[in-house]
N, C-alpha and C positions, 0 to 999 in steps of 0.2 A: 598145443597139440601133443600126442600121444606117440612118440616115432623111436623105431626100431632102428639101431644103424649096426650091423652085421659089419664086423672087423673094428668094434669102436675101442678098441684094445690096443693097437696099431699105432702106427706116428701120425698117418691124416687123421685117422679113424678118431684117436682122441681127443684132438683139436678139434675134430667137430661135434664132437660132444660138450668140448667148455664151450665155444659161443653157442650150442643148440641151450644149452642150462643159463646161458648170462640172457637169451633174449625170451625166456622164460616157457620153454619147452620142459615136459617129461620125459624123458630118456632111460629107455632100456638098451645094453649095451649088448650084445651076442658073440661070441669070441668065442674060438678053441684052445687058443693059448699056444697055439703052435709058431707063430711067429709075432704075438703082441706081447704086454704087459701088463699083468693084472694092476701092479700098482700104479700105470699109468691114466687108468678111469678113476673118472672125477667123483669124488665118495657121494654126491650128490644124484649120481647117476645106477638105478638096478643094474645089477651084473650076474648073465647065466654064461655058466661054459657049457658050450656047447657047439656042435658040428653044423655049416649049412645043412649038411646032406643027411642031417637027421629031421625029418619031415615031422616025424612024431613030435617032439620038443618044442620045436619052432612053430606047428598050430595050437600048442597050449600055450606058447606065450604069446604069441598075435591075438588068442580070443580072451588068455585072461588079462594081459594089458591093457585092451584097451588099443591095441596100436592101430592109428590110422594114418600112419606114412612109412616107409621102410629107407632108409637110406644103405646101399648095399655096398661098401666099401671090404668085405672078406676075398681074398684071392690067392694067386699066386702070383707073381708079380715081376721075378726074374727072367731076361731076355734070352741071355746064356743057358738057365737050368731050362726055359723050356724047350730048347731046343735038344737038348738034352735026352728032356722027358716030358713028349709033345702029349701023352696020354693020363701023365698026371695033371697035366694045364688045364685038356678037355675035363678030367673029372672035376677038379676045384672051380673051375671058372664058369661052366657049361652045364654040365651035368646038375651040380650042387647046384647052383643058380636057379636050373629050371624047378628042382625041391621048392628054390624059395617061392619061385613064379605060383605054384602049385598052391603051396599052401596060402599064401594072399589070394590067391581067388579062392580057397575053401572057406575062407574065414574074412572076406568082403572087404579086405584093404585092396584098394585100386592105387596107389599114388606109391612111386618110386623114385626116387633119385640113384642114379647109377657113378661109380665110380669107375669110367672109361679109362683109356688112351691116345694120346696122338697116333701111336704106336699101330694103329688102323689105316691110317695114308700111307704107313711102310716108306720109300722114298718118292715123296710129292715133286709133281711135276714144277710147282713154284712155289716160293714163300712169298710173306708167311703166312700160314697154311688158314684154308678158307673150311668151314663147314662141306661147300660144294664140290670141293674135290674128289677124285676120284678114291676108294678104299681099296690100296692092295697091300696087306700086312705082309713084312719079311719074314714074321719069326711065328712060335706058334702063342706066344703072347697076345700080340696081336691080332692073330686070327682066332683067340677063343676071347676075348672082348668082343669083335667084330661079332663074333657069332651069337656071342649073349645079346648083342642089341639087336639082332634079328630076331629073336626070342623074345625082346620085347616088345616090336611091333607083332609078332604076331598074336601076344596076346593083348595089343591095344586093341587088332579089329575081332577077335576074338570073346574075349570077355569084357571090354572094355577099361581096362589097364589104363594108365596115364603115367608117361614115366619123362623124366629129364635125362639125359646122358649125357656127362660130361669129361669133354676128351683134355685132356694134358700128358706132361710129361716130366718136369722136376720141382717136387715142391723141396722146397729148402726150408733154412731158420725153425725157431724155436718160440715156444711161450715161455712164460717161468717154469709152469709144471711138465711139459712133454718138447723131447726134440726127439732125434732120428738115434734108435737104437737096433741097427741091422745085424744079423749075423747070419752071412757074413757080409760086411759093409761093399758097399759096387757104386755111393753115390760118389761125387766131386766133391764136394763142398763137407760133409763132414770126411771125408779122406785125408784133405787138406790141413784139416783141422788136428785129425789123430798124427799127421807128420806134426805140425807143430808141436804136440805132446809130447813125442818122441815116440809112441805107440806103434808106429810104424816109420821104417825108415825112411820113406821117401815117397813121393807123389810120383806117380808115371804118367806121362804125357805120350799120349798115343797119337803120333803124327803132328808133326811140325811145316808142313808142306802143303797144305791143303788153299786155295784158291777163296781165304778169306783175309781180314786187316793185319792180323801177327801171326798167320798159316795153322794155327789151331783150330778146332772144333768150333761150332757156334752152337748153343743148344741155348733152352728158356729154362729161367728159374724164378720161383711163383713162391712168395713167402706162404707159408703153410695156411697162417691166420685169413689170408686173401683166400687162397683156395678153401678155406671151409668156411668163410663166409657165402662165395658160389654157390656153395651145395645146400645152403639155407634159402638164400634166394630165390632158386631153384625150384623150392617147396612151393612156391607164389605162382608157378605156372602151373601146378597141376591140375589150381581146377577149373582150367578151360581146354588145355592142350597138352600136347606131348611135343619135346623137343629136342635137339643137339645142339650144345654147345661146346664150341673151345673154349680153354681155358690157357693163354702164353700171355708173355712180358712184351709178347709184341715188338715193333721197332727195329733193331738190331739186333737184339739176343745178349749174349754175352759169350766171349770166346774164355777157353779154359786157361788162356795167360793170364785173362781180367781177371777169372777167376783167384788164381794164386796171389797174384800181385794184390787184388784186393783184401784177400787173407792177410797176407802179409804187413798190409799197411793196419790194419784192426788188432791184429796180432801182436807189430813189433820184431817179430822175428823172420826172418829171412829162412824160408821155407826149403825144403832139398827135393830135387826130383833128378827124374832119370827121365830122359827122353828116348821115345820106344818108336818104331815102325808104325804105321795105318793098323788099324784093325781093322780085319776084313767086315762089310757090311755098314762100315759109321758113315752116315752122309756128312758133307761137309758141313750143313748145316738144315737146324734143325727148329723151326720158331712158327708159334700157331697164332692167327689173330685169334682175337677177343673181341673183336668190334660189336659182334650180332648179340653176345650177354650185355655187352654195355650199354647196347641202342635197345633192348626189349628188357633187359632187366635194371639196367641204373649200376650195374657192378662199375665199380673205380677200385682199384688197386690201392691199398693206403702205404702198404712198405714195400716198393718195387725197387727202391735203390740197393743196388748190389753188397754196399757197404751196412747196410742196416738189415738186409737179410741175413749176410754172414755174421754181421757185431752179436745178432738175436741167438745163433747157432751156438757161437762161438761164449757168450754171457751160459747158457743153459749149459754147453759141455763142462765149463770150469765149474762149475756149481754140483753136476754129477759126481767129475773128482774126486771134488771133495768130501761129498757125501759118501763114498765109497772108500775112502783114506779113515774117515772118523768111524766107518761100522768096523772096519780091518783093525782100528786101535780099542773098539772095547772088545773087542773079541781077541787080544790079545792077552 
C-alpha cells in the first residue's frame, strides 16, 4: 500500500515509518520540520517538507503518489503551550487537519489513521480508561484532538471517509535509528535519562502524596515500536469500518518512583531529584485499557516491561552521545 504519514519526521512519526517499510509498505513522509528530524526518516522512505495547512502541496502529493492511506501523526502536542496558546493548537490540530480532510476527499483517499489522545477523557471518572467513557478534555490539547475526531466522523457520514483513531498517552523507548528528541524535553523517562548524563541536574518529582502505592503519579507507558505497530494494524480496519481505540500498558500503569528506580537499576547510577508540590490539573492516575484493539485487532504488546522500555531509551540516548562527541572531534 501506498500511505502518507504527516509528521513521519517526529519520534512516533518515524517509528512508524521503519515498521510501515519492514512490513513492506511505500511511504511518503510529510513534515515541516518544525519540530521533527530530517535525518530521522528512514532513507528508504520519500520525504516532502511541507506544511499541513498547505492544501496545495499535499494534493499534488496524494494524486501523484499514488497514496491510498494517510496516517496523520503532524500536531502540536504540548499540554502547558496549549494552554498557553489555545489558538495555535486550533490552527495546527484542527484547522490544518481539516486541509488534510479536504484534500483526501479531492483526490479519493478515504482511509485514515489518526494519531489521537487519551488526553480527550480529561479526568475519567474510572480507570482504566474504556473507549465508552465520557470525553471532557482539561486543556485545549485535548479538546482540538477531540475536535479533529469530530471532523472525522463527519466526513465518514459525509463523503464517506474511514478513519481509526487512536487515543494514548506516553510512548517511551527507542529503535536503533530514532528515540525521543524534544525541545524542549516535558517527557519522564528521557528526563530521567538526561539527569543521568548530567545534562540536567535533577528529575523533579511533582507530588509525593497522592492516594497511589509510593504517593506518586501513575501514568501508562507504550514502547514506541508497540504503538506504531497499532497504527499499522489499524490500516486492517479500514476497509470495512471506522473506529476508536485505546492505546495503554493497562493494569497498574507505572508510578514515576518505578519510573527512576527503574532507570536507575538499567543505568547503574543513582539518579538526583528534587521533590516539588502537586501540579495543578495532574490526576493521580492516568491508565487506558487496550482490551477492545486486542479483542478486534490481535494487538499484543511485545516490550511492555518497564525495564526494556527504558534499557531501549536509554541503549539509543548513549549511542546519540556519541555520535555527537565524534562530529564535535572532526570538526575540531
Amino acid at each position: 500500500m501506498d500511505i502518507l504519514v504527516t509528521g513521519g519526521a517526529g519520534y512516533i512519526g518515524s517509528v512508524v515509518v521503519e515498521q510501515l517499510l519492514e512490513k513492506g509498505h511505500a511511504v511518503t513522509v510529510y513534515d515541516n520540520l518544525s519540530k521533527g528530524h530530517r535525518d530521522a526518516v528512514h532513507p528508504d522512505a520519500q520525504f516532502v517538507q511541507g506544511d499541513v495547512a498547505d492544501g496545495g502541496t499535499l494534493s499534488q502529493i496524494l494524486n501523484r503518489n499514488n497514496i491510498e492511506a494517510v496516517i496523520h501523526m503532524a500536531a502540536s502536542s504540548l499540554v502547558g503551550e496549549s494552554v498557553q496558546f489555545p489558538e495555535k493548537y486550533r490552527q495546527n490540530n484542527v484547522v490544518a487537519g481539516q486541509v488534510l480532510l479536504d484534500g483526501m476527499a479531492s483526490c479519493g483517499v478515504d482511509k485514515i489513521v489518526f494519531s489521537s489522545t487519551a488526553a480527550v477523557y480529561g479526568e475519567p471518572e474510572r480507570q482504566p480508561i474504556v473507549e465508552s467513557l465520557r470525553t471532557e478534555p482539561t486543556n485545549p490539547y485535548g479538546e482540538t484532538k477531540l475536535e479533529f475526531e469530530g471532523l472525522l466522523k463527519r466526513y465518514a457520514e459525509d463523503v464517506g471517509l474511514r478513519f481509526a483513531s487512536l487515543r494514548y498517552f506516553n510512548a517511551a523507548g527507542a529503535t536503533q535509528r530514532n528515540g525521543e528528541r524534544h525541545d524542549p524535553e516535558t517527557h519522564l523517562i528521557p528526563l530521567v535519562l538526561k539527569a543521568v548524563l548530567g545534562q540536567i541536574p535533577h528529575v523533579e518529582v511533582f507530588g509525593t502524596d497522592y492516594p497511589t502505592r509510593d504517593g506518586t503519579c501513575v501514568r501508562d507507558y507504550i514502547h514506541v515500536v508497540d504503538l506504531a505497530r497499532a497504527h499499522i494494524l489499524a490500516l486492517d480496519v479500514l476497509d470495512a469500518r471506522s473506529e476508536i481505540y485505546n492505546l495503554g500498558c493497562g493494569g497498574d500503569g507505572y508510578t514515576v518512583r518505578e519510573v527512576i528506580d527503574t532507570a536507575s537499576a538499567v543505568t547503574g547510577v543513582l539518579i538526583p531529584e528534587k521533590l516539588s508540590g502537586r501540579r495543578a490539573g495532574d490526576p493521580a492516575v492516568l491508565v487506558a485499557s487496550s482490551q477492545k484493539i486486542k479483542r478486534e485487532l490481535g494487538w499484543e504488546p511485545e516490550f511492555q516491561d518497564l525495564g526494556l522500555i527504558i534499557e531501549s531509551a536509554w541503549s539509543w540516548l548513549k549511542g546519540e552521545q556519541g555520535a555527537v562527541r565524534t562530529a564535535r572531534q572532526a570538526s575540531e
